[in-house]
C-alpha positions as a printed NumPy array, in Angstrom:
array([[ 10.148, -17.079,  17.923],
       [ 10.946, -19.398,  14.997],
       [ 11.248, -17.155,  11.806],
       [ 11.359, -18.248,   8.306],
       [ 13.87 , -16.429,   5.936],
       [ 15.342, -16.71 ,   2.361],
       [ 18.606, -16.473,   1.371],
       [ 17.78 , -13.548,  -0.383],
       [ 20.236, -10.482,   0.389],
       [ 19.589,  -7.475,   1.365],
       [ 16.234,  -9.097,   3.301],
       [ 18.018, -11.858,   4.676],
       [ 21.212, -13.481,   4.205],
       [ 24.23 , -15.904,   5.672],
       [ 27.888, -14.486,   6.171],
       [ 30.296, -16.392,   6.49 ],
       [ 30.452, -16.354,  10.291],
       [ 27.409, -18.039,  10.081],
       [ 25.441, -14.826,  11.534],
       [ 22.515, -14.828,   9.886],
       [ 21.935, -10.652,   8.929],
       [ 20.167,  -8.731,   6.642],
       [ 17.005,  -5.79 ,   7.22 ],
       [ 14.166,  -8.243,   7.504],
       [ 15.699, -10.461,  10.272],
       [ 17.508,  -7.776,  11.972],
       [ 14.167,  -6.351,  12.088],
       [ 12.708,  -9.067,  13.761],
       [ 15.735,  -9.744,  16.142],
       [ 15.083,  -6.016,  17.447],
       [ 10.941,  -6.9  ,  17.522],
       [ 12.074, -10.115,  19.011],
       [ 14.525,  -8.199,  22.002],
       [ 11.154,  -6.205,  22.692],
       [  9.04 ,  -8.476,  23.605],
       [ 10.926, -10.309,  24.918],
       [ 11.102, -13.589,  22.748],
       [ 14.485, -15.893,  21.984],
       [ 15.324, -15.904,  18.463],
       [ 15.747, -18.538,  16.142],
       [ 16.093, -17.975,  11.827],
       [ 15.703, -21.099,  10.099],
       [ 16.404, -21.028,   6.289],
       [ 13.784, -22.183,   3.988],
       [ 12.406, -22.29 ,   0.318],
       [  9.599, -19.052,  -0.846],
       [  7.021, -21.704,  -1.573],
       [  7.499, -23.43 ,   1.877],
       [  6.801, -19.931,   3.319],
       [  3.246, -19.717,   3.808],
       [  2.679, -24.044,   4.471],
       [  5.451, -23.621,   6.933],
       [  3.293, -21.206,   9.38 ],
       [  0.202, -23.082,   8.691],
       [  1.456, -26.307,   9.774],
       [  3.463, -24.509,  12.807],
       [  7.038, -25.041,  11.994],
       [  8.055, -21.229,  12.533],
       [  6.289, -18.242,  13.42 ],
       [  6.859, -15.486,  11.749],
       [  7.899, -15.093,   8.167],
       [ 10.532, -12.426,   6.298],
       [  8.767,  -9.919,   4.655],
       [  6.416, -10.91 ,   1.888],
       [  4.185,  -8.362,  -0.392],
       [  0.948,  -8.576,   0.516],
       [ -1.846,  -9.627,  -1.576],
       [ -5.478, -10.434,  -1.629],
       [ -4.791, -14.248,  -1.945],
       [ -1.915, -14.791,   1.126],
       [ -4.371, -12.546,   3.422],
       [ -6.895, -15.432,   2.896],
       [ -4.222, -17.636,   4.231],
       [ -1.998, -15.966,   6.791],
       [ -2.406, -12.411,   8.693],
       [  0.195,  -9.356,   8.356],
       [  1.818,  -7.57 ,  10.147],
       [  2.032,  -3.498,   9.497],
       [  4.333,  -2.493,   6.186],
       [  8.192,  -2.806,   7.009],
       [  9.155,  -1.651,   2.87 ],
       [  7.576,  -0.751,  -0.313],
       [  9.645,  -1.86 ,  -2.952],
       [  9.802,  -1.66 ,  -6.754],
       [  9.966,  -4.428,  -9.282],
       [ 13.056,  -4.689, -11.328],
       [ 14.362,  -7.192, -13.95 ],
       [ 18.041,  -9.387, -13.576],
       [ 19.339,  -9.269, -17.062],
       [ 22.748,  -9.965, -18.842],
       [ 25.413,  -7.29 , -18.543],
       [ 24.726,  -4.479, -21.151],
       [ 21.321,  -5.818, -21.69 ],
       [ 21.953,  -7.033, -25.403],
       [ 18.578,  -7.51 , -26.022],
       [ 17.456,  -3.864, -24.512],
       [ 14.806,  -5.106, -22.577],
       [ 13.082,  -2.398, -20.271],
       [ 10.191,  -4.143, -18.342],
       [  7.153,  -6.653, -18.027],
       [  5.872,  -5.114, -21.731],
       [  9.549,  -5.678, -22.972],
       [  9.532,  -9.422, -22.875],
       [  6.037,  -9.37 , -23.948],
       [  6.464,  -7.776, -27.142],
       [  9.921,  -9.799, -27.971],
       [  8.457, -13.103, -29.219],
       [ 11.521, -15.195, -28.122],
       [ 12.506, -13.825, -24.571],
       [ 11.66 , -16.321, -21.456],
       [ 11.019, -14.751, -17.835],
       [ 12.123, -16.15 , -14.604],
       [ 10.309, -16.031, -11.605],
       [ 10.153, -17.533,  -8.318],
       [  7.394, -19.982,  -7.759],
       [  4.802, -18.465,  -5.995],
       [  5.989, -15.118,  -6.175],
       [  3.449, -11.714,  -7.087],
       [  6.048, -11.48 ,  -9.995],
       [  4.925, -14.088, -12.262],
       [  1.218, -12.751, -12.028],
       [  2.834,  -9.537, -12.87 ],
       [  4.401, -10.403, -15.866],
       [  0.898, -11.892, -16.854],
       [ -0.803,  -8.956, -16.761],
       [  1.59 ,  -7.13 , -18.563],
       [  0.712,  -9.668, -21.345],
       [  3.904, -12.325, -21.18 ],
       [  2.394, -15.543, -21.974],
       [  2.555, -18.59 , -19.849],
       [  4.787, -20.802, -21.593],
       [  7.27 , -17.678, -21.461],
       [  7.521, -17.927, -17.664],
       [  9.754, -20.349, -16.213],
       [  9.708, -21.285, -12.659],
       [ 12.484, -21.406, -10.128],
       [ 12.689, -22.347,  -6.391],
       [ 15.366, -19.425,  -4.854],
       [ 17.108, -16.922,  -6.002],
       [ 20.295, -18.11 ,  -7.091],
       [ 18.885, -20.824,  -9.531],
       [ 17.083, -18.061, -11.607],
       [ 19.856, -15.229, -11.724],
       [ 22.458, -18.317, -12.752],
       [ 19.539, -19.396, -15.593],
       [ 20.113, -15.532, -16.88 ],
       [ 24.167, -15.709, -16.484],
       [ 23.889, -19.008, -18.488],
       [ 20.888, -17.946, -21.246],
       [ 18.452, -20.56 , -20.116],
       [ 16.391, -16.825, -19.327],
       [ 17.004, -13.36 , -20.817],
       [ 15.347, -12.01 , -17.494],
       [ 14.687, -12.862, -14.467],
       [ 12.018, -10.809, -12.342],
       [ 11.843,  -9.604,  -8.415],
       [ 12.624,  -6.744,  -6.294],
       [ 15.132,  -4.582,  -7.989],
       [ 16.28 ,  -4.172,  -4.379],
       [ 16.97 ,  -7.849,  -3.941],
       [ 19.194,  -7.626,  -7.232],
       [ 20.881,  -5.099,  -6.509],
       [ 21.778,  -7.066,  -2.937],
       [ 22.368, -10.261,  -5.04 ],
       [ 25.248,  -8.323,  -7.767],
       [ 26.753,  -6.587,  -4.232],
       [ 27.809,  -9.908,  -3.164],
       [ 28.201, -11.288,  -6.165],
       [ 30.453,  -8.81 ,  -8.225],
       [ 31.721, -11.196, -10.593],
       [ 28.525, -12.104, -12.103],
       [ 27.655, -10.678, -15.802],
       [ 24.447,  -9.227, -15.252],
       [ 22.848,  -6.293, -14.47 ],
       [ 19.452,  -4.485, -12.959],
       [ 16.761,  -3.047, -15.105],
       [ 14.047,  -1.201, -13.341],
       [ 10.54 ,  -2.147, -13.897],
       [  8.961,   1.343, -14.727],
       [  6.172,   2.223, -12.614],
       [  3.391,   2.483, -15.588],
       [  4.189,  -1.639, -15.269],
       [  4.058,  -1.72 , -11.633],
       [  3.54 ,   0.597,  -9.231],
       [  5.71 ,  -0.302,  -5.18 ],
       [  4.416,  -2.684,  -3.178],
       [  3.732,  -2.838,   0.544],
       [  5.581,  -5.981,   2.334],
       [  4.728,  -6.869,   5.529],
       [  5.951,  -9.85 ,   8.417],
       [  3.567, -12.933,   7.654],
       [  1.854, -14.67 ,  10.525],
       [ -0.746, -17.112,  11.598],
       [ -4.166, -15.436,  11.188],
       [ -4.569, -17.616,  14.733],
       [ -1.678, -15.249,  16.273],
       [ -3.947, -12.028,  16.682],
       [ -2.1  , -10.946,  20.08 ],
       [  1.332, -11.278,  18.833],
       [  0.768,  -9.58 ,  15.582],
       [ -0.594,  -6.877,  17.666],
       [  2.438,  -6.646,  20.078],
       [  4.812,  -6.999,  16.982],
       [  3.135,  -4.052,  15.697],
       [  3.169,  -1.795,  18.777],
       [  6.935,  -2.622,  18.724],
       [  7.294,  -1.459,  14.739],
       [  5.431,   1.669,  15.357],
       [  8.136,   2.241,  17.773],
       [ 11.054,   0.947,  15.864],
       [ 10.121,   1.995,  11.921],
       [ 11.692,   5.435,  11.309],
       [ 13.276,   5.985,  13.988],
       [ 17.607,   6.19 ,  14.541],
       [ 18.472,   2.829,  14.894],
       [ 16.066,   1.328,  11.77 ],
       [ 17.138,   4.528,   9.259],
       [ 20.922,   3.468,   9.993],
       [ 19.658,  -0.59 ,   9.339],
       [ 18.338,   0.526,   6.175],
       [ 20.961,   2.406,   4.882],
       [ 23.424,   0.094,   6.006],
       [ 21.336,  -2.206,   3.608],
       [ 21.271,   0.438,   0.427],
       [ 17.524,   1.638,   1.562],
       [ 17.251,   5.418,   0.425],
       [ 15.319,   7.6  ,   3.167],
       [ 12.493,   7.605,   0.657],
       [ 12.067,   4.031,   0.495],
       [ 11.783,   4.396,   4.341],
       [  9.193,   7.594,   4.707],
       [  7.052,   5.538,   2.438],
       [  6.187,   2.651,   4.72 ],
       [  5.631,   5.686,   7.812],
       [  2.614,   7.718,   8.452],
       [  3.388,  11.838,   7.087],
       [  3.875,  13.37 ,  10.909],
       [  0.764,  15.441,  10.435],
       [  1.825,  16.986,   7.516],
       [ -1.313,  15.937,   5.725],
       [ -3.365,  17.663,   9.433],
       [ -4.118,  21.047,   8.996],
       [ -5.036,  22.242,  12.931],
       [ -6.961,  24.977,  11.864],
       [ -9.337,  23.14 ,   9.815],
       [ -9.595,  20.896,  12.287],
       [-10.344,  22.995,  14.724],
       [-13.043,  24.661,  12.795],
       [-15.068,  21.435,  12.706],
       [-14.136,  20.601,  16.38 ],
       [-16.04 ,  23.981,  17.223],
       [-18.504,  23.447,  14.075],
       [-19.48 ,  19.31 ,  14.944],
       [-22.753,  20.415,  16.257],
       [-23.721,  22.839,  13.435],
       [-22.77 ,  19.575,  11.15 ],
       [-24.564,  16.814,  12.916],
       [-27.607,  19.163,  13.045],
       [-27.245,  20.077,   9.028],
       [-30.095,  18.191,   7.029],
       [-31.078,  14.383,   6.945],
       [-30.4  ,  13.929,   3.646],
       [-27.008,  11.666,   2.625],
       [-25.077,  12.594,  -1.348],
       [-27.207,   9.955,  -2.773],
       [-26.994,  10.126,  -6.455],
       [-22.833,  10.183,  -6.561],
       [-23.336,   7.29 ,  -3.737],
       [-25.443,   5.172,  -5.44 ],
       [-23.249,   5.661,  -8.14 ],
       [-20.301,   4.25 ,  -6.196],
       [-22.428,   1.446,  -4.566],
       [-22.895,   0.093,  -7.748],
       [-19.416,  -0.504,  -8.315],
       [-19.373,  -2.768,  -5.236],
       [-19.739,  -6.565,  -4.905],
       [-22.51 ,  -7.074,  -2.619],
       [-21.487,  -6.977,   1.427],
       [-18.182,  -5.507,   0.426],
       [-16.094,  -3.755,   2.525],
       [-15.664,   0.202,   2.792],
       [-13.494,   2.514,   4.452],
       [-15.494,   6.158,   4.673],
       [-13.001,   9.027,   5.48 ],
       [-13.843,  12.007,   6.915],
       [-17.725,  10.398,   7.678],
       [-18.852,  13.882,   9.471],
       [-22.182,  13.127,  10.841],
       [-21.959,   9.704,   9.428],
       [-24.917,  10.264,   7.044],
       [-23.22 ,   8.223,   4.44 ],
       [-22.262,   5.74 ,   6.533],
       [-25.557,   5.154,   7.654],
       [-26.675,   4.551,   3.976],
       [-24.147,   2.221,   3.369],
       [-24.921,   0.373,   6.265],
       [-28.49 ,  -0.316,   5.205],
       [-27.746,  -1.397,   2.111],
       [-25.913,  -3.936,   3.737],
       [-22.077,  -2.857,   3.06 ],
       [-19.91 ,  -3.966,   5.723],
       [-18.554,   0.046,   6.849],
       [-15.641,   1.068,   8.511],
       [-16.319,   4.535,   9.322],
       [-13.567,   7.47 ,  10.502],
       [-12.909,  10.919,  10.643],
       [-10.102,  12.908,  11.767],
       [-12.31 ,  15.144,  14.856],
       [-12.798,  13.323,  17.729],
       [-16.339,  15.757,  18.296],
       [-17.375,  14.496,  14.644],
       [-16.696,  11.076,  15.092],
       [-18.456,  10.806,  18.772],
       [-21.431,  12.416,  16.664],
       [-21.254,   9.722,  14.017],
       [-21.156,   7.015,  16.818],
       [-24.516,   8.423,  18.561],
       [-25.958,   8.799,  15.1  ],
       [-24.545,   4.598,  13.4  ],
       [-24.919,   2.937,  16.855],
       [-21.25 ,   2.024,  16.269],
       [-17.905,   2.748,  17.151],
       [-16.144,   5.306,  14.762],
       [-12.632,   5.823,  14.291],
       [-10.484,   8.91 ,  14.992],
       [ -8.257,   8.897,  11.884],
       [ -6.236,  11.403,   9.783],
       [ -5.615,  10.567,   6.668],
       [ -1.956,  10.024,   7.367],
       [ -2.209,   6.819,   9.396],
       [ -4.391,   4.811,   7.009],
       [ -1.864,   1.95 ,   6.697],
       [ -4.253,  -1.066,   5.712],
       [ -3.286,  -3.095,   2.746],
       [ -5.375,  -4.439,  -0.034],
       [ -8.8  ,  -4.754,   2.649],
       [-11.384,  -2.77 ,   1.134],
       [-13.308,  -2.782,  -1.707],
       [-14.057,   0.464,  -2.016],
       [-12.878,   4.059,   0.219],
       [-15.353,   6.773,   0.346],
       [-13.758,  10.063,   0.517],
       [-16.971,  13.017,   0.45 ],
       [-15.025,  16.234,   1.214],
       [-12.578,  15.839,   3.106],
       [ -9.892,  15.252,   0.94 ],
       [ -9.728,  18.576,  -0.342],
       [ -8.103,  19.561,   3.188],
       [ -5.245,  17.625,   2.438],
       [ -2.037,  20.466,   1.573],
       [ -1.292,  19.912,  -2.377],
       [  2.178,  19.255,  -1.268],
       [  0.905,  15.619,   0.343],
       [ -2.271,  14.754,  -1.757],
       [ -0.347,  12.319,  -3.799],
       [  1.286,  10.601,  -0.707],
       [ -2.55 ,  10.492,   0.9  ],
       [ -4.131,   8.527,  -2.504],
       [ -0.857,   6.069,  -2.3  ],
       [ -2.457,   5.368,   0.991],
       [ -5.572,   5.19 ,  -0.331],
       [ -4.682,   2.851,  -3.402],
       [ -2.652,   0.496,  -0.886],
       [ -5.613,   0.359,   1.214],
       [ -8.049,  -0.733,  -1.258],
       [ -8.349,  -4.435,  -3.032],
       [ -7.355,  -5.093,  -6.66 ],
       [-10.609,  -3.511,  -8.495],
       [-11.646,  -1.792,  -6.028],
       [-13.683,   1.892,  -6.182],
       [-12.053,   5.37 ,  -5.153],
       [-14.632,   7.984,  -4.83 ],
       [-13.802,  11.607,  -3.557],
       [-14.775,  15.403,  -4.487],
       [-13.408,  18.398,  -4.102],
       [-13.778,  22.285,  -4.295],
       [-11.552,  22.979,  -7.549],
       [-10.192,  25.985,  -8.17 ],
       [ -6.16 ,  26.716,  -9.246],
       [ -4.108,  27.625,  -6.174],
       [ -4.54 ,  26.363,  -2.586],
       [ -6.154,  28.787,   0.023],
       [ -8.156,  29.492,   2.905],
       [-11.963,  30.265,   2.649],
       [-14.084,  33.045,   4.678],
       [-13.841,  30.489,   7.737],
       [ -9.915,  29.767,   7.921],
       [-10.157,  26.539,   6.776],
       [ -7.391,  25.081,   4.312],
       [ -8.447,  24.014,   0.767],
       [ -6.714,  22.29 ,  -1.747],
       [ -8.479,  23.795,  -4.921],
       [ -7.64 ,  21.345,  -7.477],
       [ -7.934,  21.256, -10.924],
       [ -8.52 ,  18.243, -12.974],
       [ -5.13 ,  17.843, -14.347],
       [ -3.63 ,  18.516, -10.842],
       [ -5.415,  15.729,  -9.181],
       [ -5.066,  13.358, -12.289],
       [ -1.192,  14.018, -11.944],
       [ -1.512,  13.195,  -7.845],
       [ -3.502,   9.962,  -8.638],
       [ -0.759,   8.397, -10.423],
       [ -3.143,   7.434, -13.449],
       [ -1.321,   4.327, -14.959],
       [ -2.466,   2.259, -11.669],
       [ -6.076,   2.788, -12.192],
       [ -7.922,   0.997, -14.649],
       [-10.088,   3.582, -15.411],
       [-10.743,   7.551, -14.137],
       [-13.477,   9.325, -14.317],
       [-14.062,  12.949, -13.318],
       [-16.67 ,  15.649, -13.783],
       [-17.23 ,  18.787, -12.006],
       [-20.576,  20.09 , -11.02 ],
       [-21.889,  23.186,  -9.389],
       [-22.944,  23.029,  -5.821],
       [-23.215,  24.567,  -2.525],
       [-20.609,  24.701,   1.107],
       [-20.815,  25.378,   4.386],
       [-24.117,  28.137,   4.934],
       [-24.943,  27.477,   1.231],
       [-22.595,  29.456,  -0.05 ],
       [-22.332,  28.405,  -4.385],
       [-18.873,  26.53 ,  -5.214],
       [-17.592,  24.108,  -8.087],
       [-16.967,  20.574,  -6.881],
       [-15.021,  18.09 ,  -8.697],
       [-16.003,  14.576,  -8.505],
       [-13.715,  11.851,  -9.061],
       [-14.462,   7.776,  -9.261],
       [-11.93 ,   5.598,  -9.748],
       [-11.401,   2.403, -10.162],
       [ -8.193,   0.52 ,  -9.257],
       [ -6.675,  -2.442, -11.702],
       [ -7.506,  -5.686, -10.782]])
């Protein structure tokens, strides 16, 4: 394997043995041992990263965040970090910049960014003009424009700063974080040809084995990774499964199939509205797959899953498709859907790991895409007459686990309905949409 990397500590980076080291390519060394594959790191520039695989001079890339427009272009591999942004300034940060907004509002500060990089569309958003943005081609040309003034900031991963002032001491500048009302972590990922469907699959068969475990915890913290930064990229270890629950609908799937014809159809009209037409959704927790099956005819292009295996061979007989067994703690796709359907199930999820579950969710879902979910509210978790866990949220609860500066708008409403053997219950019902 020929992989591309940037001289861009603590991803990738030269010593002075020559060794090329760092947790991206070490990463990829251990993928590489797996399967099997020699190993060969070849040094390039970020926006000869993506032309380079198309035009087959390497392989594999180092980690890159993924967005809508390089999935048009390459394919992923699964998330190896989630990283927040953070700004390069002078030591003491004289002119008390704090983020994207910062700059913005100081009429005379100039960003840097790499070319090509998610940061300069970043800093757009967060309303820094064009001619405010200055472009360079690695990392080292835009922290020494911000040691000599030509910048007053220069923009990436605050982990990739912090790396850069580790080996470089001497250098007058510091790290600002970006705060997350700015920008919320991002998934990276391996890049690869979209061509190179069988190894990206056996790269990430050998990540599900390697991410988390020993050997990768002691590569990231060798490389100033907190165990945070780590669990982030992982799925929860069932701690989002509640086997109770589950087993009540595992002895209940017939009982549900067999409930009514009829699908939620004014709350998922609602949400098909928000959708561009033949857009993607992910349904979780599709039951019978009465939803689905809506979806479907209206010509949405459905992916649909729930965590029972005897509610998801129900859904199958009912769609005519194949339907994923999937708890809600292994949803690791990034930025493919354009809108997740979530029609009680959520409210299963323990309070403790709702928020964890939407970061999921949001990853999962494009830029302007449509959240919909509801929920029995209440104010404390509990068990109803039947065993099964419940979440009981409140509306200020679930805006809190939603993380409400990354959506561009949130709407919620609770109505009074029915549950299992019409029993009465409030349900909350949330639609959200993410910012584009």
């Amino acid at each position: 394997m020929i992989f591309a990397f940037l001289e861009e500590p603590p991803f990738c980076f030269t010593e002075s043995s020559g060794i090329v080291s760092g947790c991206d390519v070490e990463l990829a060394r251990a993928v590489c041992g797996q399967l099997g594959l020699a190993f060969q790191p070849v040094e390039t520039e970020f926006a000869d990263l993506l032309p380079g695989l198309a035009d087959g001079r390497w392989t594999m890339t180092t980690g890159l965040f993924v967005s809508e427009e390089r999935k048009n272009l390459v394919d992923f591999s699964r998330p190896i970090w989630s990283l927040q942004d953070g700004l390069l300034v002078a030591r003491d940060n004289p002119r008390g910049l704090a983020g994207y907004r910062s700059i913005a509002a100081d009429s005379c500060a100039l960003l840097g960014v790499i070319t090509d990089q998610v940061q300069g569309r970043t800093a757009f958003e967060n309303g820094i003009p064009p001619d405010r943005i200055r472009l360079f081609a690695t990392q080292s040309d835009a922290a020494e424009a911000v040691a000599a003034g030509e910048v007053h900031a220069y923009a990436s991963v605050a982990m990739v700063h912090r790396g850069y002032l580790a080996r470089m001491p001497e250098t007058p500048l510091a790290v600002v974080d970006v705060p997350l009302s700015e920008k919320q972590p991002a998934f990276g990922a391996f890049a690869l040809r979209r061509t190179d469907t069988a190894l990206r699959e056996a790269i990430d068969a050998c990540l599900g084995d390697i991410l988390g475990g020993p050997w990768h915890r002691d590569l990231m913290a060798r490389h100033r990774f907190s165990e945070s930064d780590i669990d982030r990229v992982l799925p929860a270890m069932g701690k989002a499964r509640d086997d109770d629950t589950i087993a009540f609908y595992a002895r209940e799937a017939q009982a549900y199939t067999t409930r009514g014809t009829e699908a939620e159809h004014r709350h998922l009209r609602r949400f098909m509205a928000t959708l561009p037409a033949r857009g993607s959704v992910l349904e979780l927790g599709c039951g019978a797959g009465r939803d689905s099956e809506v979806m479907l005819a209206a010509g949405f292009d459905v992916t649909p899953t729930d965590g029972t295996p005897e509610m998801a061979l129900a859904a199958e007989k009912r769609l005519g498709q194949p339907v994923k067994v999937l708890l809600f703690d292994e949803i690791a796709e990034l930025e493919a859907f354009h809108g997740v359907w979530a029609n009680a199930c959520l409210l299963h999820v323990p309070r403790a790991e709702l928020a964890g579950i939407i970061d999921r969710i949001h990853a999962a879902m494009k830029p302007g895409g449509t959240f919909y979910a509801s929920f029995k509210t209440g104010a404390a978790e509990g068990r109803d007459r039947f065993g099964r866990y419940y979440n009981y949220p409140e509306a200020d609860f679930l805006r809190a686990a939603l993380g409400p500066d990354r959506w561009a708008s949130i709407d919620m409403a609770v109505e009074t309905g029915s549950s299992y053997y019409n029993l009465p219950a409030d349900w909350l019902h949330l639609l959200a949409i993410k910012r584009a």
